[in-house]
N, C-alpha and C positions, 0 to 999 in steps of 0.2 A: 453485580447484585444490587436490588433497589434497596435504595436506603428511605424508611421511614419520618418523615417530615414532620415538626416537630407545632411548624407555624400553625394560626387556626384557620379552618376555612367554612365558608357558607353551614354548611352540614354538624361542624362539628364532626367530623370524623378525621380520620386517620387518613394521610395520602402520603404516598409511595415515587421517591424523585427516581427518575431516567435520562440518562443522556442521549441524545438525537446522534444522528450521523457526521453533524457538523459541529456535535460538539457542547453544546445549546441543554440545557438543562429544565425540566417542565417536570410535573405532577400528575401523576395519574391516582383513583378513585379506590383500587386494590392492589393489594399484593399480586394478585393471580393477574391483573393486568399490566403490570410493572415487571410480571415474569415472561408473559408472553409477548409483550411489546420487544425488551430485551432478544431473546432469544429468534426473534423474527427479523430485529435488528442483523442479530448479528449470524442468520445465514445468508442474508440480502449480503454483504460486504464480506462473506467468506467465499460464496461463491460467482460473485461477478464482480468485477474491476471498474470502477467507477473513477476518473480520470478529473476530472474537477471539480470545483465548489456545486456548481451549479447543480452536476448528478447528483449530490449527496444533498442540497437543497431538495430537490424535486423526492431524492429516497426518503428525507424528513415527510414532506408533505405527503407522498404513499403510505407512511408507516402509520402519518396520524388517521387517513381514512379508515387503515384495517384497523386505526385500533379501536375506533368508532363503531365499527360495522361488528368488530368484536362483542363492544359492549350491549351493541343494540339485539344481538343477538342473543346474548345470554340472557337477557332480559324478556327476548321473547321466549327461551323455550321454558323459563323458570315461571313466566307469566306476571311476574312483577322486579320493578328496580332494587338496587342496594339499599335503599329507604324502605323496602317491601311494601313498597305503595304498586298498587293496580296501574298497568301501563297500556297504552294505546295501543293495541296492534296491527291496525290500521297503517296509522301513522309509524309504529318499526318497520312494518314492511317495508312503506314507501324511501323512508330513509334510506334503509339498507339497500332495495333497490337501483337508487339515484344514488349513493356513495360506490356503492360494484360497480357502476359504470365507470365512473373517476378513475377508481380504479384501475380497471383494463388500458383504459386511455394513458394514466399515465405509465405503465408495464409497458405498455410499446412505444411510448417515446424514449423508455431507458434500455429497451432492446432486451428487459429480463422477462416479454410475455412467453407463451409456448412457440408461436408460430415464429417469432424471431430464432429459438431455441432451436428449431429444427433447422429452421432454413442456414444460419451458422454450423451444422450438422457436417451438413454440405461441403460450404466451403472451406471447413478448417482444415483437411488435410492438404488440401494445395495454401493455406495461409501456413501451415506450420514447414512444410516444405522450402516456402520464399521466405522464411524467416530464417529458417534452420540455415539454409544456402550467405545468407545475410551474415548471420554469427558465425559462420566458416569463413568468409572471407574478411570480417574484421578480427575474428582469433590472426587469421593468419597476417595479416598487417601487424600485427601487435607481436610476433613472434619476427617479421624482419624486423622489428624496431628493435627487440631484443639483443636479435643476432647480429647487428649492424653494430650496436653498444657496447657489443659485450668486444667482439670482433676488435674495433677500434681501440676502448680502452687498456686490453691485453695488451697488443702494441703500442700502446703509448709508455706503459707498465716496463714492457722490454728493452722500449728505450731507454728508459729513463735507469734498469741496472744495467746494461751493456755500458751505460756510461760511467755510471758508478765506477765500473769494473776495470775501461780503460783510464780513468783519472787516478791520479796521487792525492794529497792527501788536502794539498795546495789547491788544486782544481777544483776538488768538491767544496771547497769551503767558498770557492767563488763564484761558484754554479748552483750554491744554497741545497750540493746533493748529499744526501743521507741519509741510512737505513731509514731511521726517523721521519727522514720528510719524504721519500717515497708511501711510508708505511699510514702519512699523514694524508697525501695525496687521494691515496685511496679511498681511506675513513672518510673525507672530508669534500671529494670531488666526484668521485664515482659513486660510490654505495650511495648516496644520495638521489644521486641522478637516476640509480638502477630502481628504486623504490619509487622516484616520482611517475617511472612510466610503468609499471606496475598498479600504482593504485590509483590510477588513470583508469588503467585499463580492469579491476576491479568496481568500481562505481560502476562502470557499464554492464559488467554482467551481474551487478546486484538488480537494475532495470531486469536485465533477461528473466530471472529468479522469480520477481514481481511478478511476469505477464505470465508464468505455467500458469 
């Protein structure tokens, strides 16, 4: 939600703060454009994946043309600005014309124009395929590392009361073996160990999660 700014500015009027995509905090002229900037924001970042600073730079700089082209607009169909002074519509056109170019140019460097949209149409079902194939064979590495762990530790476990079991009472006390330190062994060696490669392998499909 835009929050109303308190400071003054040229106009005297009311201005409306918005956060950018990277973060970056600035002032717009209306509520109505503090809502539409928002909400344009934030279908751009709900529906495409934008991967580092720089795309979400370049989405800042997109956002500010529409919001431009926004303004210049409403001004042209209302036939005067927020001051309700008489506006050039000469010169709105022209803006708005040369800002829609910006525009487009930059939609297809961030791969969200149409023609991109289609042509990704195409090839997502062979991308989703090599992908899907991809997180099948890292699930399953991640299930031998299980079975190898789990495998191993079991018998280490067996040994460790098999011996209990042949020892007195003399032996265990010299072999440091006991309900206790089996029970300790456990807690303290393995459940450890079973959660670090688990949440190993967790992080990685919170990435998966990310890219639907």
């Amino acid at each position: 939600m835009a929050d109303p700014l308190d400071s003054e500015n040229l106009y005297v009027a009311q201005l409306y703060s918005v956060q950018s995509p990277t973060g970056s905090t600035f002032a717009l002229q209306t509520e109505g454009e503090a809502q539409w900037y928002e909400r344009q924001r934030d279908l751009y970042l709900e529906h495409n994946r934008f991967t580092n600073i720089s795309d979400l730079e370049d989405l800042s700089r997109l956002l500010t043309l529409e919001i431009m082209v926004y303004r210049w607009s409403t001004w042209l169909t209302q036939g005067f600005d927020y001051l309700a002074a008489r506006v050039d519509e000469a010169m709105l056109q022209k803006n708005i014309k040369e800002y829609s170019a910006e525009v487009r140019l930059l939609k297809q460097s961030l791969g969200i124009d149409r023609a991109t949209r289609e042509k990704d149409k195409g090839e997502s079902v062979g991308m989703y395929i090599t992908k899907l194939l991809e997180r099948a064979k890292a699930t399953g590495v991640h299930r031998n590392e299980q079975y190898e762990f789990s495998v191993t530790s079991f018998w280490e476990v067996v040994s460790m009361i098999r011996t209990f079991d042949r020892c007195d009472e003399q032996e265990r006390r010299e072999l440091d073996l006991s309900t206790d330190s089996i029970v300790d062994f456990i807690r303290t060696k393995l459940m450890p160990r079973w959660e670090e490669i688990n949440d190993s392998f967790r992080e990685e499909q919170k990435i998966w999660i990310r890219e639907l």
